[in-house]
C-alpha positions in Angstrom: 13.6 13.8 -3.4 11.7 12.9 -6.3 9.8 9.8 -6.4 10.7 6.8 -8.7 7.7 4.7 -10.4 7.7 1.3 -12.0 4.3 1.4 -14.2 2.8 -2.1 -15.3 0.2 -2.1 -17.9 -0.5 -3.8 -21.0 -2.1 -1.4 -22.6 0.1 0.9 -24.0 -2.8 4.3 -24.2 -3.4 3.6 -20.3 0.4 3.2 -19.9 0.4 6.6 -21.5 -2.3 8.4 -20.0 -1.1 7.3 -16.6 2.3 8.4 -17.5 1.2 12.0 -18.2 -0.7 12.9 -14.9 2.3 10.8 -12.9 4.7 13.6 -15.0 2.1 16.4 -13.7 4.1 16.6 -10.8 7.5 17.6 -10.7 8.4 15.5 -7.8 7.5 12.3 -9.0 9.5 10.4 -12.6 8.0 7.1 -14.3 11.8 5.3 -14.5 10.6 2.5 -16.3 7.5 1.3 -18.3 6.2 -2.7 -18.4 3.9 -4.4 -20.5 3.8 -7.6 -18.6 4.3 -8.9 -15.1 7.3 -10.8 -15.3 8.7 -8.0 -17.1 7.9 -5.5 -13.9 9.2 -8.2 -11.7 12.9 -7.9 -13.9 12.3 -3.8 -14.2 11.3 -3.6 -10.3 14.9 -5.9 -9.7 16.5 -3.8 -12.0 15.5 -0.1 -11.2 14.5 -0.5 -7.5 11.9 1.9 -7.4 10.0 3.7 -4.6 6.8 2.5 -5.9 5.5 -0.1 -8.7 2.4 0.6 -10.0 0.9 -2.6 -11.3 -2.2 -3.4 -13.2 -4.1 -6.6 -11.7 -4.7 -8.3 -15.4 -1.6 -8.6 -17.4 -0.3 -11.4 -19.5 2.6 -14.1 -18.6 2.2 -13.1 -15.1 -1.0 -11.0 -13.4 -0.4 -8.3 -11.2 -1.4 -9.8 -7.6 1.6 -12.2 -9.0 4.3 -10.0 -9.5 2.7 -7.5 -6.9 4.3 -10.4 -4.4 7.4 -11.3 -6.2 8.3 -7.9 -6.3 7.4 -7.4 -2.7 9.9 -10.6 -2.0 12.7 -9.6 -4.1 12.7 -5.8 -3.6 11.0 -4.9 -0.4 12.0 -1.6 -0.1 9.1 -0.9 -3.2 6.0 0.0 -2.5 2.9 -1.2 -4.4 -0.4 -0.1 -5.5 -2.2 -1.9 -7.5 -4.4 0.2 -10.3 -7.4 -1.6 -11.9 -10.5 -1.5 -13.7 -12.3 -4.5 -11.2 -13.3 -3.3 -8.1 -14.7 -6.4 -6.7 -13.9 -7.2 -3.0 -11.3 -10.2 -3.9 -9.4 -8.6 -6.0 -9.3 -5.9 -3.2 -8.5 -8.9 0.0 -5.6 -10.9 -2.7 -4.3 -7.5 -3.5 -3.8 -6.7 -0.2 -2.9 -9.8 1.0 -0.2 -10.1 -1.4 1.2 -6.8 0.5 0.4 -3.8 -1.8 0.2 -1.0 0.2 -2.4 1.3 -2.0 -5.6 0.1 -4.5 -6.8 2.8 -7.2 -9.3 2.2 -9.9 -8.7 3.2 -12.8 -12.2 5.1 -12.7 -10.8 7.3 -10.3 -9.8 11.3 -9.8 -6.5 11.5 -11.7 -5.4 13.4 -7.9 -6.2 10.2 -6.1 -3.0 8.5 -8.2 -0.5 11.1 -7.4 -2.1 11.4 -3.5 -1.2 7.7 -3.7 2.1 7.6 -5.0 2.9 9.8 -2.6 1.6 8.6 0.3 3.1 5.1 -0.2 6.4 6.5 -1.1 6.2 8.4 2.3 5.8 4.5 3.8 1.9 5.4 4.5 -1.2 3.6 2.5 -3.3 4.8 0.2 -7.5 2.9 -0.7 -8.8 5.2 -3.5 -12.8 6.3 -1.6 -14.4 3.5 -3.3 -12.5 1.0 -2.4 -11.6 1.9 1.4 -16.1 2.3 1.7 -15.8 -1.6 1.1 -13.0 -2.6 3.3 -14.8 -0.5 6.2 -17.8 -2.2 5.4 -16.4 -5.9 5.4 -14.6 -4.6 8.9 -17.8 -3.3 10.4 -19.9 -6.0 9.3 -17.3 -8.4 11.1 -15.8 -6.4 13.7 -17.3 -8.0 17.2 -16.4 -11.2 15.9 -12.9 -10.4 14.9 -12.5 -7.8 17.9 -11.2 -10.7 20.5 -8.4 -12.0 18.4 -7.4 -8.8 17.6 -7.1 -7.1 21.0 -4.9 -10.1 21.5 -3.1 -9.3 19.2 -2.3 -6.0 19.9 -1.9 -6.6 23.7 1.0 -8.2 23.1 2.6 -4.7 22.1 4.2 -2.1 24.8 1.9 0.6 25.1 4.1 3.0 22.5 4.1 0.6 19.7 0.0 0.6 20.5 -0.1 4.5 20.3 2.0 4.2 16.8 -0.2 1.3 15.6 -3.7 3.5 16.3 -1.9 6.1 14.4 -0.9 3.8 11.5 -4.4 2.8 11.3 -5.7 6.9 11.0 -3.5 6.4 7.7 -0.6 9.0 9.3 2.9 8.4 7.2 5.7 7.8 9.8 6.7 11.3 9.4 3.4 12.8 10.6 3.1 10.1 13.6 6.8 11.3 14.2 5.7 14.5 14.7 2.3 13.8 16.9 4.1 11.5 19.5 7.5 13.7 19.1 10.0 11.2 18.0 12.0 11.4 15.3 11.4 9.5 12.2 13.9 6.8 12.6 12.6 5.7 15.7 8.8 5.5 13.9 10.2 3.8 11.3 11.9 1.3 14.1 8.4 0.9 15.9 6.5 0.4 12.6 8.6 -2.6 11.6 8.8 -4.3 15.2 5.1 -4.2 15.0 4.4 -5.6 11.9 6.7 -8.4 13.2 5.0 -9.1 16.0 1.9 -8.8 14.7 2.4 -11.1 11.6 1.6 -9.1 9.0 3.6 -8.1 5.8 2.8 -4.5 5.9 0.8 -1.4 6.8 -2.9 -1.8 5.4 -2.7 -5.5 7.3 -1.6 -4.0 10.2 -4.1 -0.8 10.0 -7.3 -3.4 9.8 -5.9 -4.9 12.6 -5.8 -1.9 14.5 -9.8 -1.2 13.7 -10.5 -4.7 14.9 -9.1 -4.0 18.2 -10.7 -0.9 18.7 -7.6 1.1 18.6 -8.6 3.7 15.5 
């Protein structure tokens, strides 16, 4: 299947440049190009692609803004957000507002198409630099959080704990399929019912949950 992307970005040259290492690989096709945010949320509605890749500052609407609009309206697309600013709130809103991937723009062209992928394959996807400050904020907090979040987590059946850890070591639900010997339906099933459960909108929430508890 090949992979359909929604690419945000005001500026037309990194519009472009992204565009041509996205059209590097055959299995992935940029379906529809936005200059704006509110113009990816109507594209995103429109096209209903796998993944929208959003920049975070874009005029009319910003991309942690559309990032959760398009989340709301057209859940079944992924989001990563790609950006210049690396600074740990844009990181925390970004993720917050559900995007399941966070490149900068500074980044190994490979680390955008690893992403697409992985997202598109319902997985998660921090470029290096990015995931080195997450796991540092996690660390420096971690017996604190610990408590709330073995609570959390205890209220799952001992499966949906063994997919959880396994959502946290980043696996897509095909390869966690394949380690625990289900088939992917069911992962998919167990995936959702945890993110329920848990409270969280989606997999990066739900995989720093899984660190706090010890569970990665």
């Amino acid at each position: 299947m090949v992979i359909r992307v929604l690419l945000a970005d005001d500026e037309a040259m990194i519009r472009a440049g992204v565009k041509a290492i996205l059209a590097s690989d055959a299995g992935i096709e940029v379906v529809a190009e936005a200059g704006d945010g509110r113009e990816a949320v109507e594209l995103a509605r429109a096209h209903r692609p796998d993944v929208a890749l959003l920049d975070i500052r874009m005029p009319r609407l910003d991309g942690l803004a559309a990032a959760a609009e398009i989340r709301r309206a057209v859940p079944d697309t992924a989001v990563i957000m790609l950006t210049t600013f690396g600074e740990d709130d844009y990181i925390a809103q970004a993720l917050g507002e559900g995007a399941s991937g966070f490149l900068l723009k500074s980044g190994d062209p490979r680390e955008l198409l690893t992403g697409v992928r992985a997202v598109a394959d319902g997985g998660a996807f921090l470029s290096p630099r990015v995931a080195e400050r997450v796991i540092a904020e996690l660390r420096g907090g971690r017996m604190s959080k610990g408590a709330a979040a073995r609570t959390r987590t205890g209220a799952l059946t001992e499966r949906e704990r063994d997919v959880l850890a396994l959502v946290g070591a980043g696996l897509s639900n095909a390869e966690i399929a394949k380690r625990l010997h289900l088939v992917e339906g069911t992962v998919k099933s167990y995936v959702s019912t945890i993110l329920t459960r848990l409270g969280v909108r989606n997999r990066v929430q739900a995989a720093i949950i899984a660190y706090e508890a010890g569970l990665v």
